[in-house]
C-alpha positions, 0 to 999 in steps of 0.5 A: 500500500502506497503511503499518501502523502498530502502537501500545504504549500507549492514553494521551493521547499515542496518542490524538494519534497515532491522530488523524493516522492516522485523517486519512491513512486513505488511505495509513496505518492502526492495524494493532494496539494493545496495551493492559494494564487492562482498561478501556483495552481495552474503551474502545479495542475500541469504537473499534479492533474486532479490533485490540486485545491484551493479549498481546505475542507476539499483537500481534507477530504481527498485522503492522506496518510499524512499531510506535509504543512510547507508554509511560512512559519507565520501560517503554519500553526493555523494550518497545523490546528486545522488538521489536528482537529480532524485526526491528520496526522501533521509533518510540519514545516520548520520551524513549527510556529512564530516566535516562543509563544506559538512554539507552546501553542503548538505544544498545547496543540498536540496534548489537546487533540492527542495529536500525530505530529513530527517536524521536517528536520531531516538535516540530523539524518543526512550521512556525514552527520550519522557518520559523525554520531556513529564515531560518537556512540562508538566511543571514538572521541571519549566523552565530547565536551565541545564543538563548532558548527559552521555548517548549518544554521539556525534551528538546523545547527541547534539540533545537531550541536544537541546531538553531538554533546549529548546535552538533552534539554538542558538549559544553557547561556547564549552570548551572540554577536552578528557582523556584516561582510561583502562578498560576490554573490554568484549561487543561491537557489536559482543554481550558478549563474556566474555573473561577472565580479561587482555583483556584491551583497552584504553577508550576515554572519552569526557567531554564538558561544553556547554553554549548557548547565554541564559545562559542554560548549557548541562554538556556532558560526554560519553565514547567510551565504554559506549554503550556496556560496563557493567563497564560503565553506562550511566546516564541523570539529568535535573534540572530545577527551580521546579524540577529535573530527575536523570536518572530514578528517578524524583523530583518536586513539585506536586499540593498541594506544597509538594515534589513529588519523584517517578520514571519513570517506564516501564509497560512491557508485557511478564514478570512475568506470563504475556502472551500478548506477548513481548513489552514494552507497556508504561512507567510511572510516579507517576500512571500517564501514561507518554509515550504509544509505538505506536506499542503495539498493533501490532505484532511486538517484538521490543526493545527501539531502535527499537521502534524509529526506527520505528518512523523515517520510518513512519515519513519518509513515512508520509513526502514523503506523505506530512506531516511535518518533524520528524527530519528535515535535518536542525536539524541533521545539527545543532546537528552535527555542534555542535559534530563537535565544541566539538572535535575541541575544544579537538583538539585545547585544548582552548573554541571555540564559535559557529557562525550561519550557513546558515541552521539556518537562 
């Protein structure tokens, strides 16, 4: 039985949802899609023929599984309350509300119509950073006490630099400052369109100390243009007390006491005269398989992104069906509390500490 999967929203976000169903046509499909302007309906009927609506109650009744909610975080709690109300099970945007209060209104959501509901964070699942917490559990780098996230930003950094300490909810101190730089913009969404020099922006750059109540620090540094930017790189080093990862190179000590450097590497097929296809099948560490792609041996082209994109949908089905969580709402909440702390804290100029919210108690 395909999982039907319904979407709110048309935007670029959704486009790169629908493209991983689309890859998993065998086993999930887009059961609806409601749009609002007019263009984004005729553009998405050429696409999606009579599965798209413009009224809520009609697109309700078309059927999901589940119904993806990709809207800007200013509707997306209306949306999220609509669906609860009629037993949907809700797969949300991030962030899943509008500043602290909605984040408890969605919280509040839940307990009162004992709702399903997850968040769309799937940066966690992608495989560098599943390899990266693998080498963790596995105790690689002893206990990890600190780390500098220069990869992600916002509320997708916060849940990995969670991750990584092992911190939990703990509370925490957030000192932030934000700077400014130009820099020539020449890549974004729209893919390289490589204009000639002279075409500068103003890059935002965010740099955080984050100190939890155990003592464990997240170093946080992303700006604006990193994503897309090849003049801005992105860059992860964990330290812990028996070794260290620096974006992809690792250090600790293996069984006989002595260093052992090496890298985190990807075997990917399709390149150099190999012909079983285009995918990353898994990366490793020193000989030592340290992340398998669940999707290798099936048909599909994705890339890492993609790759855990299709973890968040399965794990949605597997929730709806009754399994537990991949990424509880509780966690987006926090994740996003804590990105929400940082920028006040640019704003306000001075430290602020975090209090426990009442999804973390």
């Amino acid at each position: 039985m395909k999982a039907r999967i319904g979407f709110i929203g048309s935007g670029w976000r959704a486009h790169c949802y629908m493209r991983v169903v689309k890859e998993f046509r065998h086993r999930m499909e887009v059961s609806g899609i409601l749009v609002h302007s007019t263009g984004s309906a005729e553009q998405m009927k050429l696409e999606y023929p009579g599965k798209v609506e413009r009224n809520l109650e009609k697109f309700i009744e078309m059927g999901h599984d589940f119904v993806m909610v990709l809207v800007p975080k200013e509707e997306v709690l209306g949306y999220i309350e609509e669906l609860m109300k009629k037993g949907i099970p809700v797969l949300s945007e991030t962030p899943p509300g509008n500043g602290v209060e909605e984040l408890e209104q969605c919280y509040n959501l839940k307990k009162k119509y004992n709702a399903k509901i997850q968040v769309t964070e799937q940066c966690f699942l992608r495989p560098y950073y599943q390899a990266v917490l693998t080498l963790i559990k596995e105790g690689r780098l002893g206990n990890v006490n600190n780390m500098f996230m220069g990869m992600l930003h916002d509320y997708h950094a916060m849940s990995v630099m969670r991750k990584v300490l092992g911190v939990g909810f703990e509370n925490c101190t957030i000192d932030a400052r934000d700077y400014f730089f130009p820099v020539h913009y020449h890549c974004g969404r729209e893919g390289l369109h490589g204009e000639s020099a002279g075409n500068l922006v103003n890059d935002h750059r965010k740099r955080a100390d984050v100190v939890f109540e155990s003592g464990k620090v997240g170093f946080y540094d992303f700006s604006d243009e990193q994503y897309f930017n090849y003049f801005r790189t992105r860059h992860l080093n964990v330290r812990g007390e028996l070794g260290e990862i620096c974006d992809y190179d690792t250090a600790f000590l293996n069984e006989n006491g002595l260093p052992s450097l090496g890298k985190i590497q990807r075997d990917e097929r399709g390149q150099y005269e190999n012909l079983e296809g285009c995918t990353l099948r898994s990366l490793f560490n020193n000989g030592r398989t340290i992340y398998v792609n669940p999707y290798w041996k099936e048909d599909v082209r994705l890339n890492d992104d993609e790759i855990a994109m299709a973890c968040i949908l399965d794990g949605m089905k597997k929730y709806v069906d009754g399994d537990e969580e991949i990424y509880p709402l509780e966690e987006a909440l926090q994740d996003t509390y804590l990105h929400l702390t940082l920028d006040t804290s640019i704003k306000e100029g001075r430290p602020l500490v975090t209090t426990t919210r009442i999804w973390a108690k």
